[in-house]
N, C-alpha and C positions, 0 to 999 in steps of 0.2 A: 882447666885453668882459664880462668877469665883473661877478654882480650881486651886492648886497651880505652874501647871502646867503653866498653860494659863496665872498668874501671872508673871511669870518667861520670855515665851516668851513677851510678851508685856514689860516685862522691858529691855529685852535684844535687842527689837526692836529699843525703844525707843534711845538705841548709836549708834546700827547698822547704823539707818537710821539717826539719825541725828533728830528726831521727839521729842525735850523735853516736848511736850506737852499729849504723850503718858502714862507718868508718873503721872500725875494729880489726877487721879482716886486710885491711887494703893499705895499711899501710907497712914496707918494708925494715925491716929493724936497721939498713943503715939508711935511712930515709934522711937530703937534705932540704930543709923548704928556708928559703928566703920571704919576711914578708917586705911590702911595700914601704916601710916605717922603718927607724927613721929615715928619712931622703938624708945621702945619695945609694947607700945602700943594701939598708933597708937588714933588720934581725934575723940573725942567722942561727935557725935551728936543727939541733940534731939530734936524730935518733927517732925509732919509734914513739917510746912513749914520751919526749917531748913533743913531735910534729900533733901526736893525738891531742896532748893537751892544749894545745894551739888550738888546734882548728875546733875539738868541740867547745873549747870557751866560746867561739865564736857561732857556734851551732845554736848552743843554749842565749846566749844574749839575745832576749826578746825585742831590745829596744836596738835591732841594728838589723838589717836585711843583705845577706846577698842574693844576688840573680844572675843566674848564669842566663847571658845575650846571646849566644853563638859555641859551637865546640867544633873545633876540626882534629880529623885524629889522622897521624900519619904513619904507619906504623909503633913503633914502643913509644912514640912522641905526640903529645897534645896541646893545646891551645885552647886556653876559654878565657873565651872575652864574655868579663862580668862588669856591671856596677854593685857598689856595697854603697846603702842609705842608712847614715850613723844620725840620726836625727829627723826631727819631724818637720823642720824647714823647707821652706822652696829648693835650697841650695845644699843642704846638708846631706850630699852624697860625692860619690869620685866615681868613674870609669877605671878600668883597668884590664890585665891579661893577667892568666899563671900560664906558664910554660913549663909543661908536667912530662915525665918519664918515668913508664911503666917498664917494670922487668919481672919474669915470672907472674904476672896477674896482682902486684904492689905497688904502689907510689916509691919511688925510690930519689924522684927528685922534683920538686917544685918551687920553681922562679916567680915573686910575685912583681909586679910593674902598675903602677898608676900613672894617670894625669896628676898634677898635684894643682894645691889651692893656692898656693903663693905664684908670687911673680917671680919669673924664670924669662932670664935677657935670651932674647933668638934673635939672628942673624939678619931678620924680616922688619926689624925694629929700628 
């Protein structure tokens, strides 16, 4: 059984490299992943073969990049802090986290979180 770790890299590979078929095995049939979109929060899908076809659209879109920055794994529980560049501008990217949970060696839950591009009133202001 893959550990959570080995989860993570093989899903991370799977954009890096452009390999949607990486994902196949890794994800759990009751799999929920939230993505970032729309704000406050964000589409919410389920199941196997919805979460796959999620992410490998995103796999296969040539004109958008993610990059996983950073992954911490703490037991069935992970963290990767990525940016995703949806265009070819100076500015045409976001920062973000998924907050992912493996069970059995599957994704069974992934939380997606960004900065976002509008203005949003803080307390600082």
């Amino acid at each position: 059984m893959r550990t959570t770790a080995e989860v993570m890299d093989r899903f991370n590979r799977a954009f890096i490299e452009r390999e949607p078929e990486l994902l196949d095995d890794l994800v759990d049939d009751d799999c929920v992943m939230e993505s970032v979109q729309p704000a406050p929060t964000g589409e919410r899908v389920l199941g196997r073969e919805a979460c796959l076809l999620f992410w490998k659209t995103l796999v296969e879109d040539t004109a958008t990049q993610f990059q996983p920055q950073e992954v911490i794994v703490a037991g069935d529980r992970a963290t990767i802090r990525w940016q995703y560049r949806f265009g070819a501008g100076e500015n045409d990217w976001v920062e973000g986290v998924n907050l992912m949970r493996v069970r059995n060696g599957r994704i069974v839950e992934a939380l997606g979180y960004s900065k976002t591009t509008g203005s949003v009133p803080l307390a600082t202001d």
